[in-house]
C-alpha positions in Angstrom: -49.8 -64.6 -27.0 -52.5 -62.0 -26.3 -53.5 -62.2 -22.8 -57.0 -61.1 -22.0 -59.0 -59.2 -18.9 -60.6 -62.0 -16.4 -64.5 -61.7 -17.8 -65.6 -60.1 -14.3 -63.5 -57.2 -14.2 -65.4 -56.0 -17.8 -68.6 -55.0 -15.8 -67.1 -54.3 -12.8 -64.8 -51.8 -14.9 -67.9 -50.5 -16.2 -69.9 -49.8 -13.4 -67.2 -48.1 -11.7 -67.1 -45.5 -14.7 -70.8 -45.1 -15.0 -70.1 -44.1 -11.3 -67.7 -42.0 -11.8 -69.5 -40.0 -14.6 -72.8 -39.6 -12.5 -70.4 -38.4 -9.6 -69.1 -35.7 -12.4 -72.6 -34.7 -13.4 -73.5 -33.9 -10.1 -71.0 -32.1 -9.4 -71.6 -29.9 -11.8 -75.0 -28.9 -11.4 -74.0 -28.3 -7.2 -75.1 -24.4 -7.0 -72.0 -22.0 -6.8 -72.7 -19.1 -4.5 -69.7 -16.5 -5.4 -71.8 -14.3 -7.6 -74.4 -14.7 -4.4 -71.3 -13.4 -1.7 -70.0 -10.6 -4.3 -73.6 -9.3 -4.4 -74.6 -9.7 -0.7 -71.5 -9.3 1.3 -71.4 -5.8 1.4 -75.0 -5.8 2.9 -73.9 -7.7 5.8 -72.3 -6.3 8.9 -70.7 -7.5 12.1 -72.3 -6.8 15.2 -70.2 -6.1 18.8 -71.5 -5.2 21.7 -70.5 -4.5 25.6 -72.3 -4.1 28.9 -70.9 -4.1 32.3 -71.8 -6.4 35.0 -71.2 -7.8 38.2 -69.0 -10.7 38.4 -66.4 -12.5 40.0 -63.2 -12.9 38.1 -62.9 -16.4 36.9 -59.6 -17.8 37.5 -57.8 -21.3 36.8 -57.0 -23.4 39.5 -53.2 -24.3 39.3 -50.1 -22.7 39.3 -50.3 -18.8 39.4 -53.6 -18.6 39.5 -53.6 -17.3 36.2 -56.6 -15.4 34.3 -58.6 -16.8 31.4 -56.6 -15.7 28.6 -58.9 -12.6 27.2 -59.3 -13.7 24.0 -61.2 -16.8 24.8 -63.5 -14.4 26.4 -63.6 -12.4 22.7 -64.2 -15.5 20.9 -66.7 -17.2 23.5 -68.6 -14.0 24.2 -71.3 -13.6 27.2 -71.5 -17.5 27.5 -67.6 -18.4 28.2 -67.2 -17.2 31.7 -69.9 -19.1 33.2 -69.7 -22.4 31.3 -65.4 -21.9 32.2 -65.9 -21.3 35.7 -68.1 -24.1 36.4 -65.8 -26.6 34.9 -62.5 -25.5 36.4 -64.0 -24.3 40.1 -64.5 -20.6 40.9 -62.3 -19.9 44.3 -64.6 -19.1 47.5 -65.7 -15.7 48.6 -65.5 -13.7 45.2 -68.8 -14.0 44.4 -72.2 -11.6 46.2 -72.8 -7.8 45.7 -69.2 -6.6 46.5 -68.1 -8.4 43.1 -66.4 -5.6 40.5 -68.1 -4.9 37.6 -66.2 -5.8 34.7 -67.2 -5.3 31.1 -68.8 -8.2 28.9 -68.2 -8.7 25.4 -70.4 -10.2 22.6 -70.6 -10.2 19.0 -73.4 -11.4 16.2 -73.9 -10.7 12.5 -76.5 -8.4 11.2 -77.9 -7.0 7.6 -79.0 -3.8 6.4 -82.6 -3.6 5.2 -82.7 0.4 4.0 -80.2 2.5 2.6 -81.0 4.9 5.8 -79.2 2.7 8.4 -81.7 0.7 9.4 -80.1 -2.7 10.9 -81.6 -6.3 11.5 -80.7 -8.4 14.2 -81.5 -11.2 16.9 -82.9 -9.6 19.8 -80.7 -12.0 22.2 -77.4 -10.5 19.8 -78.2 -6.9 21.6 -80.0 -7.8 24.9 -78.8 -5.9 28.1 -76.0 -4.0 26.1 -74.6 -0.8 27.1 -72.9 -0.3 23.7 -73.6 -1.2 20.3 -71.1 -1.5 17.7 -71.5 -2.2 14.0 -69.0 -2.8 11.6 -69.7 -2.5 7.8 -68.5 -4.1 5.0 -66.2 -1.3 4.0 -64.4 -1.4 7.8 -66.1 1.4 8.9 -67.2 1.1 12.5 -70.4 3.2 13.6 -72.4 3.2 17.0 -75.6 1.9 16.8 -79.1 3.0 18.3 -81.6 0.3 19.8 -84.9 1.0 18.4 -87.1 -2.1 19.7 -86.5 -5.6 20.3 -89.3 -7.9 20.7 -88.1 -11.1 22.6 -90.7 -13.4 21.6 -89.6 -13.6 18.1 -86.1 -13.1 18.6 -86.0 -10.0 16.5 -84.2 -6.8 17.1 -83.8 -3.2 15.0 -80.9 -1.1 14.7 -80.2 2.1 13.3 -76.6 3.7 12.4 -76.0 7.2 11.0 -75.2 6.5 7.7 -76.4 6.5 4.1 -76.8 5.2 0.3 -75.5 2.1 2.6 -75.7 -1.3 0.2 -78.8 -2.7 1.0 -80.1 -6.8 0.3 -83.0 -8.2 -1.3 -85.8 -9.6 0.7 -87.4 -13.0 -0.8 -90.6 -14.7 0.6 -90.0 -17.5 3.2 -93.5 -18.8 2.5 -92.2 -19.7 -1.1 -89.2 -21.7 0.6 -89.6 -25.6 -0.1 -87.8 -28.2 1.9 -85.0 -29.3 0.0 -83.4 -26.5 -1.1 -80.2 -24.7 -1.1 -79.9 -21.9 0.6 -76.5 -20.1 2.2 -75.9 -18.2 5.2 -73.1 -15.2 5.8 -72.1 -14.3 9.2 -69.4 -14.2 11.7 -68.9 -17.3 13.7 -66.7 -16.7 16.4 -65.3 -13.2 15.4 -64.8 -14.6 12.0 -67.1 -12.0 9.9 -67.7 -12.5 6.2 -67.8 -16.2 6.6 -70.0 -18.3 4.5 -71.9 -21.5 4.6 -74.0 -23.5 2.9 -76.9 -25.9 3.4 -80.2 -27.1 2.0 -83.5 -26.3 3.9 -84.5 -29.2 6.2 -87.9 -28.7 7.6 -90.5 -25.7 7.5 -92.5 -24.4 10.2 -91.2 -25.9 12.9 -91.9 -24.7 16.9 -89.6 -24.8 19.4 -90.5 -25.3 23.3 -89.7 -21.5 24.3 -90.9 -19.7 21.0 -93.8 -20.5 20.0 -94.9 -17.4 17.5 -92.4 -18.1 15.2 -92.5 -21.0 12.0 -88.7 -21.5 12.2 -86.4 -22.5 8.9 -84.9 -25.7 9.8 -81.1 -26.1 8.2 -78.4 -27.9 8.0 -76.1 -24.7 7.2 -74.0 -24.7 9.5 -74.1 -21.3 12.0 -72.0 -21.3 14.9 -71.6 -18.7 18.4 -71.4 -14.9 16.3 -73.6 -16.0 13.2 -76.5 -15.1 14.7 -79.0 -12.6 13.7 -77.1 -12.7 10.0 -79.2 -13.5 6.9 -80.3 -16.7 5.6 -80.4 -16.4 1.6 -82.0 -18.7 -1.1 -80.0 -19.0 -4.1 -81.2 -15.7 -5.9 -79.4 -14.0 -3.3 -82.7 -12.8 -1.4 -82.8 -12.9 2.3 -85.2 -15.4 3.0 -84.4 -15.6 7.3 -82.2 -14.9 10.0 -80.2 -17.2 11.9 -81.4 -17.4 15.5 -80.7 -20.8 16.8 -78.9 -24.2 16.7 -79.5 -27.5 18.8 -76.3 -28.7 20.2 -75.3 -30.8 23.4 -71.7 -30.1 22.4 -72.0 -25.9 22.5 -71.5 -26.1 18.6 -73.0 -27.1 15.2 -74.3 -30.2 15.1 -76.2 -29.8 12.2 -79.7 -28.7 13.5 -80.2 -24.8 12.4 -83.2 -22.2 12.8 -83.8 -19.4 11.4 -86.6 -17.0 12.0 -89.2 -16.2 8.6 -88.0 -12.8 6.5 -91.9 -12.8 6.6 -92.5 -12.6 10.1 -88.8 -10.8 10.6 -90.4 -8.0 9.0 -93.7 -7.3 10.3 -92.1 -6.8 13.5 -89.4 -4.6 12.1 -92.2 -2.5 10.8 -94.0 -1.9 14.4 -91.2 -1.3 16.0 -89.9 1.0 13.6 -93.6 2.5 13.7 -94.8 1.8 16.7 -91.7 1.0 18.9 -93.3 -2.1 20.6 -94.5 -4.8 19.1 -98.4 -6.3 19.6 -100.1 -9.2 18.9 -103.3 -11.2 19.4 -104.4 -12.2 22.7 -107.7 -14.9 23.6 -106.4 -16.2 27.2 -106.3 -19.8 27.6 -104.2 -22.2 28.8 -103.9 -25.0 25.9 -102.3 -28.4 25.7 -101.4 -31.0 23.2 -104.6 -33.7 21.8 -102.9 -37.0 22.5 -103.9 -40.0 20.3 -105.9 -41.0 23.5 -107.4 -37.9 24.3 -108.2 -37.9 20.6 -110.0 -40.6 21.1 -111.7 -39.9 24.2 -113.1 -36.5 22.6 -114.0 -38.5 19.5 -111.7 -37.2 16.9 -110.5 -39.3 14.5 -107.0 -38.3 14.8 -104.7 -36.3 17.2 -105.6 -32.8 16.0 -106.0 -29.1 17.1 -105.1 -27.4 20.8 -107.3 -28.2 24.0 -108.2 -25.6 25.9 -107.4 -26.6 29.8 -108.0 -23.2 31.6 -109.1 -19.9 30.6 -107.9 -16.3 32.1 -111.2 -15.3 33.7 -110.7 -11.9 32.3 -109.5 -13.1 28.9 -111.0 -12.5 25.4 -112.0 -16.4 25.2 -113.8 -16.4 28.6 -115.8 -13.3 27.4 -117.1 -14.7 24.1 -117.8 -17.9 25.4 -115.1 -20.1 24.9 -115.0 -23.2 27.8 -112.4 -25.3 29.1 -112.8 -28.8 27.4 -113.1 -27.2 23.6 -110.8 -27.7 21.0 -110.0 -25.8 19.0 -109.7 -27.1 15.3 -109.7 -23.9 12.6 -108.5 -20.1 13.1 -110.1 -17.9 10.3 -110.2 -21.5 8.4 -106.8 -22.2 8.8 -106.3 -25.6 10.4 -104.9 -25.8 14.0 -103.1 -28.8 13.1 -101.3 -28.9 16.7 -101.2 -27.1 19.5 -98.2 -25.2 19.2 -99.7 -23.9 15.7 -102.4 -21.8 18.3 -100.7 -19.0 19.6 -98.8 -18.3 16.4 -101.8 -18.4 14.5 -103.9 -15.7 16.9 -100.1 -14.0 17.1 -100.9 -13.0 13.6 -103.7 -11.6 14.6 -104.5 -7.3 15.3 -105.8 -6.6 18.7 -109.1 -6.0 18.7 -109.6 -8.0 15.8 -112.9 -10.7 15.5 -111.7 -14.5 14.4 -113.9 -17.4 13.8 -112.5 -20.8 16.2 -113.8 -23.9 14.7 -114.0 -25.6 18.0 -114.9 -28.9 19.2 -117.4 -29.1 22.0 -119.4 -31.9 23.2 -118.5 -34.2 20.5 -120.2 -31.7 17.9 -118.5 -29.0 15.8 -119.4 -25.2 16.1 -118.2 -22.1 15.3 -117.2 -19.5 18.0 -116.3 -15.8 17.3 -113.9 -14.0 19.9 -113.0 -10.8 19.3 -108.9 -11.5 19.8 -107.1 -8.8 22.7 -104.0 -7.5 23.2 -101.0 -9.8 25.2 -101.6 -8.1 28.9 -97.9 -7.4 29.0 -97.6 -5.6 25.6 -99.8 -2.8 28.1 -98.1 -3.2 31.3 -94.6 -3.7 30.7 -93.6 -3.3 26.8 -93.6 0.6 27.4 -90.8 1.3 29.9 -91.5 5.3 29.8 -93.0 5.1 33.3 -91.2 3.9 36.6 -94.0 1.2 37.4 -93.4 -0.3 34.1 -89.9 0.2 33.6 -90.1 -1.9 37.2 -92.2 -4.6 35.5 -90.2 -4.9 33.3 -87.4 -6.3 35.2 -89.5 -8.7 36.2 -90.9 -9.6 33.1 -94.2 -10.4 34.4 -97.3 -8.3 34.6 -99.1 -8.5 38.3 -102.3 -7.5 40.0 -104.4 -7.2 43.3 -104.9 -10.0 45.5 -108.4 -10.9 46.1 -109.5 -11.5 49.5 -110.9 -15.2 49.1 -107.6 -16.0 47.8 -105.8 -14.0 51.1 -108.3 -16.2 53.4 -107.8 -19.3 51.6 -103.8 -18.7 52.1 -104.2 -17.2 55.4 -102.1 -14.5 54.2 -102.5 -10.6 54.6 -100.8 -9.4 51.7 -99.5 -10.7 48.2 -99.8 -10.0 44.8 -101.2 -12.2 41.9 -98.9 -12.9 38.6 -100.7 -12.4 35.6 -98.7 -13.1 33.0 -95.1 -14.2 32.5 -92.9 -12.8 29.9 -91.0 -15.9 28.6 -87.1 -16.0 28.7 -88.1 -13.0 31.3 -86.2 -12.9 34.5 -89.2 -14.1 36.0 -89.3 -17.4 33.9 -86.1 -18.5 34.4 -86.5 -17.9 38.4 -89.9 -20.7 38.0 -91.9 -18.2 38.4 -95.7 -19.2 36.8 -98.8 -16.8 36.0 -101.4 -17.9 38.8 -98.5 -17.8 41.5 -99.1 -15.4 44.5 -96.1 -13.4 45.8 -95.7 -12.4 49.1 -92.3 -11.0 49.5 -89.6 -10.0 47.4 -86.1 -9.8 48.7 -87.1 -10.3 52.2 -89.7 -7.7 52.1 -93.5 -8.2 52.4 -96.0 -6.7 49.2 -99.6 -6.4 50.0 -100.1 -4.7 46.8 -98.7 -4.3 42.9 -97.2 -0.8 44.0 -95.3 -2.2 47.2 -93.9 -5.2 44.7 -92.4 -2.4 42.2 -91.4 -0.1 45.2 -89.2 -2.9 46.3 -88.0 -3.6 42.6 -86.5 0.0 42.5 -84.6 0.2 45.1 -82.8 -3.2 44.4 -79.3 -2.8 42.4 -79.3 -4.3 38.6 -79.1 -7.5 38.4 -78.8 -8.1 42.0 -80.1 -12.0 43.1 -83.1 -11.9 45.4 -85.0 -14.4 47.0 -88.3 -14.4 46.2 -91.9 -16.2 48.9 -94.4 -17.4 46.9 -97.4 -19.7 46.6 -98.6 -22.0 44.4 -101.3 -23.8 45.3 -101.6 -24.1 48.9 -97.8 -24.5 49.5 -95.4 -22.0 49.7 -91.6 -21.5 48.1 -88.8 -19.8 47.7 -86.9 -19.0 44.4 -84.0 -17.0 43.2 -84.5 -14.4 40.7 -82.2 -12.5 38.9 -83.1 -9.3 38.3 -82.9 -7.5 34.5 -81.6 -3.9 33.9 -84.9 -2.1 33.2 -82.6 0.1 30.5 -82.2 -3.0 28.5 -86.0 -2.9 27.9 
């Protein structure tokens, strides 16, 4: 007797193998990337780089006191020490100005963008080093030369002494589409050559600390060493550079940036020119249009940047700008937020006249500010002079004290911050433009000069406490100071 299949497992059956077969299809048309790596590997080199520094040995607490094994430190880079010592406990009295100096590893990924030498990088992949190694495809291993890094975008060019080295194809980030697949070779952890793959998964997008550049989001995953390696599109064309991730776990979590080719470039070509980078300048102090601020200004949605304060001195304060505009348009292009702002007049030459669609009093205008040049580009981007080379390590730029401001403080001396370079040493001490500083490691400043006087004589990277005002009250910070040679 012929025994027949229960009638529900006929389309259950069938499902399953439609399934199946739309699985197959699928998988076929996922991109492969090997003839992408055969053609772009050789273009993409491994960066290392030492600097010495002074630092307390970390040790474990336990038996033997033993070291941290050295390659953790070769794998972890610059970041190990610190994270490792505050987790296991640093023992008492090794820390202060009579700590050793000890040498500090790091390594990052790089490509080569002319058959010259010329090298592209992350500026944070080279920052503060002493020594510069690059390691090409074909194993050979050549000392690099720093010609400019520009720390607002993250970008940093090298040059080896070398030629007919393989070179890679630049593609147009603008053309990128969300979406799409795109690869990344680097070398994660010491790993070089490694390769990943990803689509992209948001354009534009502007971080809290860097706001001049339209980052790549990805989901490719780049880990500790695969920064400052390229970011291709599937025709093999370097279409970024790996900069960033968002973690809380130290690694990938599946949040990538990578910094425009676009933008990569044009500040590859001033400081390959120019050796500093510049960019447009109007001197206010935005903030984001809520829905209810929106509302209050009568918008009809949360659009554009609000200007809160202007530099008295500043482009915007000349031409006529006020606090209380908003400013909707750059040159016709559409300040959609605030954070779009200063990338937008980034763009833009020194010197340079732009129209600002602005908001003010309810009605529309147009404004026209002739755009200047970041103060800082011209007091402390050129570190060929003592007093900027002092700056600096600072990274602020500073001025005179008035005397309203001395009687208001009942103070006799003191200096006025300017401008604060961000990620600077300055920044990550608290230190805000409008502050008055009255003494720098426990030694009064009545003037700019005084302040830098006391800068140079102070050891590199010696801790410092810092008197200042903000306001009518006064504080004290630590700041770090930067080796003005890494400038």
């Amino acid at each position: 007797m012929k025994r027949q299949s229960p009638r529900w497992l006929v389309p259950w059956l069938t499902a399953l193998l439609m399934a199946l077969a739309v699985q197959t299809a699928q998988a076929r048309e996922l991109p492969d990337f090997t003839e992408l790596v055969d053609q772009a590997a050789p273009g993409v080199v491994n960066i290392s780089t030492s600097r010495m520094v002074k630092t307390p040995a970390m040790r474990f607490h336990g038996p033997g006191n033993s070291e941290i094994p050295e390659l953790f430190r070769h794998f972890f880079g610059d970041q190990f020490g610190d994270r490792f010592g505050d987790e296991f406990g640093m023992p008492p009295g090794q820390g202060g100005e009579s700590a050793p100096e000890q040498e500090r590893q790091s390594l990052g990924s790089g490509f080569v963008i002319s058959e010259d030498g010329y090298i592209m990088t992350n500026a944070h992949v080279v920052e503060g080093a002493d020594e510069i190694l690059v390691l090409l495809n074909d194993r050979r291993e050549l000392e690099a030369e720093l010609i400019g890094a520009d720390t607002k975008t993250d970008v940093a060019l090298l040059k080896v002494d070398a030629e007919d080295l393989p070179t890679l194809n630049l593609g147009n980030s603008d053309d990128l589409k969300v979406g799409e697949w795109v690869a990344a070779i680097g070398s994660p952890f010491g790993f070089d050559h490694s390769v990943t793959a990803g689509i992209v998964s948001a354009i534009n997008r502007t971080l809290p600390t860097d706001a001049y550049v339209p980052f790549i989001q990805t989901d490719v995953a780049i880990n500790p060493g695969n920064s400052g390696g390229p970011l291709f599109n599937l025709d093999g064309e370097v279409v970024g550079i790996n900069s960033q991730i968002f973690t809380r776990s130290g690694g990938f979590m599946g949040l990538s940036f990578a910094i425009p080719i676009s933008v990569a470039m044009d500040v590859a070509d001033q400081l390959r020119d120019e050796g500093r980078v510049t960019r447009g300048w109007l001197g206010v102090v935005i903030q984001p249009v809520s829905r209810e601020l929106a509302k209050s200004f009568g918008l009809d949605k949360p659009q554009g940047a609000l200007v809160a304060d202007l530099d008295p001195k500043g482009p915007a304060a000349r031409d006529g700008l006020q606090a209380g505009d908003i400013i909707l348009e750059v040159n016709d292009k559409p300040v959609d937020r605030s954070t779009t702002l200063p990338r937008l007049i980034g763009n833009v030459s020194p010197d340079t006249k732009v129209e600002l669609t602005i908001l003010r009093d309810g009605e529309e205008m147009t404004q026209t500010v002739k755009v200047g040049n970041w103060p800082d580009a011209e007091k402390i981007a050129d570190s060929q002079t003592s007093e900027q080379g002092s700056q600096a390590r600072l990274g602020l730029a500073i001025g005179e004290l008035d005397q309203a401001t001395r009687e208001r403080l009942n103070i006799d001396g003191g200096v006025r911050v300017e401008q604060v370079e961000p990620q600077s040493a300055a920044a990550k001490a608290g230190i805000r433009r409008g502050d008055v500083i009255v003494s720098l490691a426990n030694k009064p400043v009545d003037s700019p000069e005084a302040l830098l006087d006391v800068v140079k004589s102070l050891d590199k990277q010696a801790v410092v406490p810092v008197r200042l005002y903000r306001g009518s009250s006064s504080l004290f910070v630590a700041l770090q100071l930067e080796d003005a040679s890494q400038d």
